[in-house]
C-alpha angles and dihedrals in degrees: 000000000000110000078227078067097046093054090045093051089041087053100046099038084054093049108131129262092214107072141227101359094058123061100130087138087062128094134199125250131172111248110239104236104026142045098259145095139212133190114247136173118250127329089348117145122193120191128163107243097183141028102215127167108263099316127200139180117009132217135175117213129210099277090060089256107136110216118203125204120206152186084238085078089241138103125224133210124189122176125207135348078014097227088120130065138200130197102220091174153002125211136197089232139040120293105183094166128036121179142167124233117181103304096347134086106201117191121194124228134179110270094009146047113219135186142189131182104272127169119165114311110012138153111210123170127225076260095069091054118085130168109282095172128001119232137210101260130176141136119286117064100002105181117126112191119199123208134182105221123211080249086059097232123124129263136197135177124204136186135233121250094253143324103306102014112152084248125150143159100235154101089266100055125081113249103248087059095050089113138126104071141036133304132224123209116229111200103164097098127059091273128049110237135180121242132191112269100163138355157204099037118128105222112344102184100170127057131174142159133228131227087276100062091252112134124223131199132202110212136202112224129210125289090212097077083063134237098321104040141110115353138230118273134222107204133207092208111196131164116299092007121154119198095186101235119158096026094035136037130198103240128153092342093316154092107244120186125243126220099196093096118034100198117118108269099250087224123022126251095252088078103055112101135221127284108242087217137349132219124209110276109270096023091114105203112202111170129056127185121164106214108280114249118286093029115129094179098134096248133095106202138357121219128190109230106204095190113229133236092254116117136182134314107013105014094244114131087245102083127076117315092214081075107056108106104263125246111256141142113255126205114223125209134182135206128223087263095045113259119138136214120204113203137174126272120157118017139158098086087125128042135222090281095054097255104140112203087193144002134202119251121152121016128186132162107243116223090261099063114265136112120246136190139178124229103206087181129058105350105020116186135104124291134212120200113187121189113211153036093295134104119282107270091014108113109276129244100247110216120260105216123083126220102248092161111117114236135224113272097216089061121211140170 
């Protein structure tokens, strides 16, 4: 092993447990391509590769192109070594997710999943797109992120209105409430049709899968319980699951119930399992990406953590800037019994007065080894980290040296 790679395992197995305060691990880099820094463990180098119009969630397809949604109404593709984009299409509505599925390319909008014939390199129009499932659409948090499970189907999350909208993912529901989880696409029968994976999450924008096939959500909890509760949830969303919100919120170890909303919980809150790990409130994690296989860098997952408008002491956008949680990018790991610890990785997207000059939205190992995420604020564009001592947008050396340090079961970041 390097000794680049000792210091960098040295730094990340050391980041504190105790959040944003405290980075003293950290160190600061220029940023290749702006005129800014961040602080990164170890022999990390961060460059932005892209200038893209307000990008959001990234996927790669199976031809190793990435595809990049966006708020611009428009998706992005950008081929190898991903430092130019295409448009291939403009919508009239908001396709946060775009991915590619055999010979198709699916974008979700928000109240509908669409599809036109792709294979690599090609250059289709908004024309060659047409309404392969509706969705449930509606104002509020109108994200819809599109994911390509190991089982090949399709899946799509999908947030409630607000923070107590009569909202469920269920038969008795109409469908245009069926909101709140995660969607599976059924496409056995002559029409495709969604069907309820997981439940009960407010606004769950990034979803993953580890190497076992489980999926995982990272969920955006209320703004009406204040600046400190309750926190942010990672999910281990599996089928049938049910993670209580709006009825229930995750607050000191427990499921307390929330009287925003006086409808009868459709499940009880005995049945609501467990967050793997937690985030400080108002922190509003969007993308999600486990470690791509081979990697011994002692982390399990990687989230973008956009920071949301919400200040002290209330949590209202009227207070101090300087207050509001600060974009990063936070490294996830996972114990043998299934607690996480979120730590952080990247920081330095917001300065002492609260501006913020980017801030993290969608994130996605490339096939060549690096990490990249979107800024959909400030400088958007598209970011490479490398890890290593080898040239920025090379394939990285991956660490050598598993994480074998147990970590805290009441997780925190």
């Amino acid at each position: 092993m390097s000794w680049s790679a000792v210091g960098l395992l040295t730094s990340l197995l050391t980041l504190p447990a105790t959040g944003l305060a405290q980075s003293d691990t950290l160190h600061p880099v220029d940023v290749a391509g702006t005129e800014h820094r961040l602080n990164v463990p170890g022999d990390v180098r961060v460059e932005k590769v892209a200038s893209l119009d307000a990008p959001r969630m990234i996927s790669i397809g199976p031809g190793g192109e990435m595809f990049i949604g966006s708020n611009a109404y428009k998706i992005y593709r950008l081929a190898p070594p991903y430092d130019q984009a295409d448009t291939l299409a403009e919508f009239d509505a908001y396709p946060n997710s775009v991915v590619q599925r055999g010979d198709y390319l699916y974008v979700a909008t928000t109240d509908a999943l669409l599809r036109a014939p792709y294979r690599t390199g090609d250059s289709p129009s908004r024309d060659d797109f047409s309404v392969y499932a509706e969705l449930p659409g509606g104002g509020g948090h109108d994200t819809r992120t599109l994911a390509v499970g190991p089982d090949n189907r399709l899946y799509v999350s999908l947030g409630i209105q607000g923070n107590c909208s009569d909202q469920y993912i269920g038969e008795d529901y109409d469908f245009e409430d069926r909101r709140g989880g995660i969607l599976v696409l059924d496409e056995s029968g002559d029409s495709p049709t969604w069907q309820a994976y997981a439940s009960g999450l407010r606004n769950p924008v990034g979803l993953a899968w580890d190497d076992t096939g489980t999926l995982y959500a990272i969920n955006n909890g209320p703004d009406h319980w204040g600046y400190e509760t309750p926190r942010e949830v990672l999910v281990r969303a599996e089928e049938g699951s049910f993670h209580g919100m709006p009825w229930f919120q995750w607050v000191d170890g427990e499921y307390q119930r929330d009287d925003c909303i006086s409808s009868e919980p459709p499940r009880p809150a005995s049945e609501i399992p467990q967050p793997v790990a937690t985030l400080p409130a108002r922190s509003a994690p969007l993308g999600l990406d486990f470690m791509p296989q081979g990697s011994m860098l002692p982390l399990d997952a990687v989230t973008a953590v956009h920071g949301s408008w919400g200040t002290q002491p209330d949590g209202s956008a009227a207070g101090d800037p300087a207050t509001r949680r600060e974009p990063r990018i936070a490294g996830i790991v996972i114990d043998a019994q299934g607690n996480g610890q979120v730590n952080d990785l990247i920081t330095g997207f917001q300065d002492e007065q609260g501006n913020r000059w980017a801030r993290p939205t969608g994130i996605a190992f490339g096939p060549d080894g690096a990490l990249y995420f979107t800024s959909n604020s400030g400088e958007t564009g598209l970011y490479r980290v490398t890890f290593g001592d080898g040239p920025v947008g090379a394939e990285p050396e991956l660490l050598g040296t598993p994480n074998d340090t147990e970590q805290d079961a009441a997780p925190s970041s």
